[in-house]
C-alpha positions as CSV (number, residue, x, y, z in Angstrom):
1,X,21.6,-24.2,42.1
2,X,22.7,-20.6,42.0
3,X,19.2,-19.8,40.4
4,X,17.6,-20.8,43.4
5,X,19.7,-18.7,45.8
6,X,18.4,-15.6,43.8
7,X,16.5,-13.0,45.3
8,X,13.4,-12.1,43.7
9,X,12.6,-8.5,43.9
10,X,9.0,-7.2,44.0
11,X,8.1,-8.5,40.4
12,X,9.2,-11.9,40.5
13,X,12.6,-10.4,38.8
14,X,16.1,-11.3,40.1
15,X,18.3,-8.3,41.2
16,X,20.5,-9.3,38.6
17,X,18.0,-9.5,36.4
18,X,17.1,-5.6,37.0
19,X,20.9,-4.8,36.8
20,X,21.4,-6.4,33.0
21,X,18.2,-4.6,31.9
22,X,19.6,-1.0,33.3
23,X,22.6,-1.9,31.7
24,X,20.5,-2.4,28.7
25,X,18.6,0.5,28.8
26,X,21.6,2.6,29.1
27,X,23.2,0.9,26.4
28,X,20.4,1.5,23.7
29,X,19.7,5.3,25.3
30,X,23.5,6.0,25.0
31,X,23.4,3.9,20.9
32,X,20.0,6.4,20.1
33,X,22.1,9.3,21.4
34,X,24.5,8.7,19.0
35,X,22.6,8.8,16.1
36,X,20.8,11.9,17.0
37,X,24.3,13.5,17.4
38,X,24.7,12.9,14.2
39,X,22.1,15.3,13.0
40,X,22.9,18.1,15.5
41,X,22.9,20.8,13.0
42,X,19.9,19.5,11.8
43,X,18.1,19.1,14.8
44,X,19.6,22.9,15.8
45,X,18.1,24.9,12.6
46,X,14.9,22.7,13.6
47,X,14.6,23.6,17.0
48,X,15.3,27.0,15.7
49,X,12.2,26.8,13.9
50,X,10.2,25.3,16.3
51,X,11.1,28.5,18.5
52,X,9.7,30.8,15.9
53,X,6.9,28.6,15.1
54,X,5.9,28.7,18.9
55,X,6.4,32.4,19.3
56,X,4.0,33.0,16.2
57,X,1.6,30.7,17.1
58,X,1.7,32.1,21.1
59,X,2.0,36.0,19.9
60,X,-0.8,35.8,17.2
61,X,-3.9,36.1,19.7
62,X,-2.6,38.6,21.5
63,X,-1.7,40.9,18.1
64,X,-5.1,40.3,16.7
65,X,-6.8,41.1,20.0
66,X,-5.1,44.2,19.8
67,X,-5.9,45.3,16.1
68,X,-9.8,44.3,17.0
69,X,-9.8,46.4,19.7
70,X,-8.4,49.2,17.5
71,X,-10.2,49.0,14.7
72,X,-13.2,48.8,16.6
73,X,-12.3,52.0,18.4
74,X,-11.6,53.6,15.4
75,X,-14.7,52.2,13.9
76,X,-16.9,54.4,16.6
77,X,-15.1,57.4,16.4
78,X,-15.2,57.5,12.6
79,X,-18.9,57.4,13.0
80,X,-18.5,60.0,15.3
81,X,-17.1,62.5,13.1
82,X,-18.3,61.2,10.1
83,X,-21.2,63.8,10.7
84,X,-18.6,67.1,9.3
85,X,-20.2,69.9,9.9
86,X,-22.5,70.9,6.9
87,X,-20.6,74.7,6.5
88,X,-17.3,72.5,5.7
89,X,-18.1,70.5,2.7
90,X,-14.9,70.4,1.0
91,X,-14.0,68.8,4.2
92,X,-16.3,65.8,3.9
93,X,-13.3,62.7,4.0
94,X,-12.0,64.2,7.1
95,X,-11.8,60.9,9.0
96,X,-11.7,58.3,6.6
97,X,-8.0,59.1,5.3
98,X,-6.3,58.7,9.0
99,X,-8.5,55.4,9.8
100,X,-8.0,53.5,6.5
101,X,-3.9,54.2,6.8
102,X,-4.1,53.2,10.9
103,X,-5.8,50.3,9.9
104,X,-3.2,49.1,7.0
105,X,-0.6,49.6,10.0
106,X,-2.3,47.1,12.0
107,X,-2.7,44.5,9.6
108,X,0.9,44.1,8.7
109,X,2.3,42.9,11.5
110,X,-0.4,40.4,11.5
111,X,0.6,39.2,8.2
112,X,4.2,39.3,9.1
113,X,3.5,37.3,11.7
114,X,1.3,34.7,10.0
115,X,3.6,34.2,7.0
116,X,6.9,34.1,9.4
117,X,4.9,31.3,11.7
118,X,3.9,29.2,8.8
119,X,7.5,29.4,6.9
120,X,9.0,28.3,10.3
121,X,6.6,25.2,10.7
122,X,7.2,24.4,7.3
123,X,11.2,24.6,8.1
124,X,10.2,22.5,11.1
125,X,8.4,19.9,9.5
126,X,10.9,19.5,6.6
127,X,14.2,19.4,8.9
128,X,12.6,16.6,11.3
129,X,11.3,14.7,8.9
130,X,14.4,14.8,6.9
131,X,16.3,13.7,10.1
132,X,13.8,10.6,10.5
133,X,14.4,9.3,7.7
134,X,18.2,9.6,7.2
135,X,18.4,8.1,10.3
136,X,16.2,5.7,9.9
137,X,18.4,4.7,6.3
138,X,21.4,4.2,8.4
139,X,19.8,2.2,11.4
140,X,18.3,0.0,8.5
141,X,21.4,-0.2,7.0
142,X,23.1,-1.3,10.3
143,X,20.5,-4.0,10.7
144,X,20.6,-5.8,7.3
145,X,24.4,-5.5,7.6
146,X,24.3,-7.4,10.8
147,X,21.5,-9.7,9.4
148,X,24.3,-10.5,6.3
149,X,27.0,-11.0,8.6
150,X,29.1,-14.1,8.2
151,X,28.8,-14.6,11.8
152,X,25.4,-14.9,12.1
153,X,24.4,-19.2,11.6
154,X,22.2,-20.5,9.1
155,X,19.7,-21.6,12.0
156,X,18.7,-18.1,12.8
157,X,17.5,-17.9,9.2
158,X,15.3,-21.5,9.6
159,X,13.8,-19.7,13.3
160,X,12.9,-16.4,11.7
161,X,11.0,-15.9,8.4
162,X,11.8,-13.5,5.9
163,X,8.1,-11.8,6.7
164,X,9.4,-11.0,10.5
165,X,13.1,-10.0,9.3
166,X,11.1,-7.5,6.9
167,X,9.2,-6.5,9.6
168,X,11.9,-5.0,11.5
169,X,13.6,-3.5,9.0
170,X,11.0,-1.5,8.2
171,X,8.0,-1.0,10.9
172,X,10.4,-1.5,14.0
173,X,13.0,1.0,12.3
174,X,10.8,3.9,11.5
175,X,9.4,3.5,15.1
176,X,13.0,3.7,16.8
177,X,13.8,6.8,14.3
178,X,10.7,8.5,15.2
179,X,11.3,8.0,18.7
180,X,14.9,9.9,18.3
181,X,13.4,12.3,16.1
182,X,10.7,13.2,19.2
183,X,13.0,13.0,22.4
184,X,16.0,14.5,21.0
């Protein structure tokens, strides 16, 4: 009787109906939140990373613009004064000297820059990957631990197949970890 005294909201779904799958939500938000807390220093020297990775990647453009727009200056005014004057021959690498070092002094930041983005993806990719799969090792431990539990009846086992059980344990469990891994 009480089933037919419910209201149904805009999507043919009781209101209590919406209120146990908030409650649900919350729940499994508030049970992923846990485990990501569990890899906080982890997911800190990560997100360090990620900074540095980001700053590279955004800062390279700009630094390369810059040493093109150098060197090319300096490319026309060595061909300016390339031309020494013919009475000052022992003079004739006047120019060359001071471009070639200007140029090695634009080229290293560059490289600084390269090599210290690509070591902090590297860190980056290593750390959160790491992360996924401890955490997916303990949520797949958790779930064959309650699969094994004395609790659970024999008639679960005769409605689900082994192929499904495996299933979970493995495709739905890396999905949940990656999930953590990405919003956290």
């Amino acid at each position: 009787m009480k089933s037919d005294l419910k209201k149904k909201g805009d999507g043919g779904e009781s209101s209590e109906d919406k209120v146990k799958r908030k409650m649900k939500k919350k729940l499994t938000i508030s049970k992923m939140k846990r485990e990501a807390y569990e890899e906080l220093p982890s997911f800190a020297i990560g997100g360090i990373a990620l900074v540095a990775s980001s700053m590279s990647n955004a800062s390279l453009p700009t630094l390369l613009g810059t040493i093109l727009d150098t060197t090319s200056g300096a490319t026309s005014a060595a061909a300016e004064t390339a031309t020494c004057v013919a009475d000052a021959a022992s003079n004739m690498n006047c120019s060359a000297n001071a471009n070639n070092s200007s140029k090695a002094s634009h080229w290293t930041p560059l490289l600084i820059i390269v090599l210290g983005g690509g070591l902090a993806s590297f860190i980056r990719t290593t750390i959160f990957k790491r992360v996924e799969n401890r955490i997916a090792s303990r949520l797949r431990v958790k779930l064959f631990r309650s699969l094994l539990s004395p609790k659970r009846p024999v008639s679960f086992f005769a409605k689900n197949s082994p192929a499904s059980l495996g299933i979970i344990l493995t495709e739905d469990v890396n999905t949940v970890s990656k999930s953590i891994t990405m919003s956290f």
